[in-house]
C-alpha angles and dihedrals in degrees: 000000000000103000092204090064095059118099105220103008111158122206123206110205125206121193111175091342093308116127128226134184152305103248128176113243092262093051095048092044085053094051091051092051093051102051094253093103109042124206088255102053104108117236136186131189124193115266080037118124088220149319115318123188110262092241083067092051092063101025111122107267114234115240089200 
């Protein structure tokens, strides 16, 4: 599943056991971008396995 693509989708954030969120894909896109949100910060989206690191969220995906 591609999260960008889902109208709607809300991320919780976790840095150190403290909780953030939920922010829509764009906001979260936009915290990242601006330093507020770091790479290693853990997020999880509803529909996800598990927490992934936030660098992986927005990692370009292989077509291979």
């Amino acid at each position: 599943m591609d999260p960008s693509a889902q109208p709607g989708l809300e991320v919780l954030v976790n840095r150190d056991g403290q909780s953030f969120g939920p922010y829509t894909w764009e906001e979260l896109r936009g915290h990242f971008q601006a330093g507020a949100v770091v790479g290693s910060d853990l997020a999880w989206y509803e529909g996800q396995a598990g927490w992934q690191t936030v660098e992986q969220l927005f990692a370009p995906k292989s077509t291979l």
